[in-house]
N, C-alpha and C positions, 0 to 999 in steps of 0.2 A: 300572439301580439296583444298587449295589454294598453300602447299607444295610441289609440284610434280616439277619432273623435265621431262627435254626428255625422260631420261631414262627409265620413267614412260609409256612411250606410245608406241602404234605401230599404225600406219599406212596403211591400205590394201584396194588396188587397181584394179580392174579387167581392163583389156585393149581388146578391141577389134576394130580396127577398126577406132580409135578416139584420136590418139598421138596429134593432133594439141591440145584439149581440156586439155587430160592429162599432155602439157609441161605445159600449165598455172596454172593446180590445183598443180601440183609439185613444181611448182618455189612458188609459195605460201607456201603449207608446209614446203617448205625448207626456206622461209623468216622467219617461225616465231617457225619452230620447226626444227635447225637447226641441234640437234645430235640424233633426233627423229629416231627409225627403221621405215621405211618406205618400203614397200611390194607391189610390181607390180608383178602379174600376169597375162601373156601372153594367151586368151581364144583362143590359134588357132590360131592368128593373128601376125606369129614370122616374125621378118626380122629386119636387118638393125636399122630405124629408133627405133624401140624399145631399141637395144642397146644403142643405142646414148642416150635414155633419161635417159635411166640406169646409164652410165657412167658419162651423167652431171649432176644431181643429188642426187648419190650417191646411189643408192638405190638399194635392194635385189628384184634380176627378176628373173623370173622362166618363161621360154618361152616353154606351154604345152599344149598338144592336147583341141581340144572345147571339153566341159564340159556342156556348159550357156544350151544347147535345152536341153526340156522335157524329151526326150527321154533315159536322162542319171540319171533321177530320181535326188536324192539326189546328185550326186558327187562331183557336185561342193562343193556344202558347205560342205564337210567333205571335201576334197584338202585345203582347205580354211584354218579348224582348225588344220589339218597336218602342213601343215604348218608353219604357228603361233606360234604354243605349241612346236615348234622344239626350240626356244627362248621365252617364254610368257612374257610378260609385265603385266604391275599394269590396263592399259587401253587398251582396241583393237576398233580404229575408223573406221567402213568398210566405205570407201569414194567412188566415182564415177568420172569418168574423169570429169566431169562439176558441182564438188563441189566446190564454193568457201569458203576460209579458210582466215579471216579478220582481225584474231587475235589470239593471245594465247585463253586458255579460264584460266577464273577466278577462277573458282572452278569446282571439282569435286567429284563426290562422293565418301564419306568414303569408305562405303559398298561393295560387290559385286552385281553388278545387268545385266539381261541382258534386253537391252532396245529397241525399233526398234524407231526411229523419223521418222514422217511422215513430210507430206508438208503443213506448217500453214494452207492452203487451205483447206485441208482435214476435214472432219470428222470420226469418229468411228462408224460404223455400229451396 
């Protein structure tokens, strides 16, 4: 599907620890998916600068206790689709402070799917 608009997407972010990485992946998503929802979540790591990136890039933050260790089993990812599903989109991208974003993308799928992308490097066991 080549139709979509921002509207279509969301955005979601985990921050810890790594605001210098995540103003660069932001200012990107916001060059090329300017009315995009875009979702920064705080693992523990509240202060100050995370507002700031909030405020210059417009983006829904949620600054909430650590979640990311084992020890919390599942929680993260169900915070995650809380979240989300409070407004759902047609697309949900979970990105990472040192994802780069180089372009719109061209197409996307019709369907519903859920997908995990690995790193070209990778293989499948």
């Amino acid at each position: 599907m080549s139709g979509y608009t921002d509207k279509d997407v969301t955005f979601f972010m985990g921050l810890y620890r790594d605001q210098r990485c995540a103003e660069v992946t932001l200012g990107r998503v916001r060059e090329h998916f300017s009315d995009a929802r875009v979702i920064v979540r705080s693992d523990g790591d509240n202060g100050p600068a995370n507002r700031k990136l909030a405020d210059r890039y417009d983006i829904e933050y949620y600054e909430e206790e650590r979640l990311f260790p084992v020890e919390n089993g599942g929680a993260l990812l169900a915070r995650v689709f809380e979240i989300v599903l409070e407004r759902p989109t047609r697309y949900l991208f979970k990105i990472d402070t040192d994802t780069v974003v180089h372009r719109r993308f061209r197409l996307l799928p019709k369907r519903h799917r859920v997908r995990v992308l690995r790193d070209a490097g990778s293989r499948p066991r």
